[in-house]
N, C-alpha and C positions, 0 to 999 in steps of 0.2 A: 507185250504182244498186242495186236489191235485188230481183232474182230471185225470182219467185214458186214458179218450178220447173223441177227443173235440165235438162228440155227445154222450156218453155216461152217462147212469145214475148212474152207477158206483162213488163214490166219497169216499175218505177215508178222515176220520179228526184226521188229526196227531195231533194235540192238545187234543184230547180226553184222549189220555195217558201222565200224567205228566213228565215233562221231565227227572223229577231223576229217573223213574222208564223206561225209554225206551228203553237204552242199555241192560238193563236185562231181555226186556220183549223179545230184538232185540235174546239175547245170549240163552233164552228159544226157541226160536222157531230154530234156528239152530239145538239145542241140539234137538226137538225131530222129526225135517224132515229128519237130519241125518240117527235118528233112524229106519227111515221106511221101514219096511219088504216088503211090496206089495204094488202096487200101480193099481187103477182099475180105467177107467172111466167111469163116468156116465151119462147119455145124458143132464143133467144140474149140472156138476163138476165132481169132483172125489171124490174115498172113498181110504184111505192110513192106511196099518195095520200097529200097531205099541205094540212093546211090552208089555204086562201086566202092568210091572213095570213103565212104563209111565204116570198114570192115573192120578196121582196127578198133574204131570206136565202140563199136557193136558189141567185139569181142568182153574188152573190156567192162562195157555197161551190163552185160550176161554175165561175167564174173562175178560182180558183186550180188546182182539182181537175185542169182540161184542164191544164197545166200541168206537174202530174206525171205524171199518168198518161194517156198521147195515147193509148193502146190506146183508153179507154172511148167509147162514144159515147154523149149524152145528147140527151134530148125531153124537151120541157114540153109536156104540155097544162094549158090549165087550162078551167075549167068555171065554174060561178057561184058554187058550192060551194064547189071545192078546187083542188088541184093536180095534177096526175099526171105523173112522175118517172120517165121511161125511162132506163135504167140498160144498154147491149148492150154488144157487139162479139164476138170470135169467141175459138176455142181454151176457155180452162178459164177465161173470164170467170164463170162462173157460180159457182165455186167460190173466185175472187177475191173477188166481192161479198158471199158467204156468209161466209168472213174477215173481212171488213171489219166486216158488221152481226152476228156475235157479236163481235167485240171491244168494244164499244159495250157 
């Protein structure tokens, strides 16, 4: 497990995602933050729009993601357009997410 921060309840368990499937889960979530149309904050995370045709993948990258990291909570909405990608939960999520989309 890998500590976001050393009072922090934040905790991700990289072993949660097999290892043969990590690179791919690593190379999905590139492909669909990439993708991001808009990006909004919210006073516990963010929400990121992201095209229609991403839904499947989305799905999928939530699949695993709950997996490692149970702190996050996530929403779809979608629209006719697009998608939109709630990203919350509480403590220093915000600063989590920001980690994540500069590493990208």
């Amino acid at each position: 497990m890998l500590p976001l921060a050393d009072d922090s309840a934040l905790v991700c368990n990289l072993n949660a995602i097999a290892v043969e499937q990590r690179e791919a889960h690593q190379r999905l979530m590139h492909t669909l933050f990439t993708a991001v149309i808009e990006i909004c904050e919210l006073p516990e995370g963010y929400r990121f729009r992201l095209p229609i045709e991403s839904e499947a993948d989305l799905q999928a990258w939530i699949a695993n993601e709950r997996r490692c990291c149970a702190f996050l909570q996530f929403r779809i909405t979608q629209t006719s357009e697009s998608l939109w990608l709630e990203l919350t939960g509480s403590g220093e999520i915000k600063a989590f997410i920001q980690a994540q989309w500069s590493a990208l």
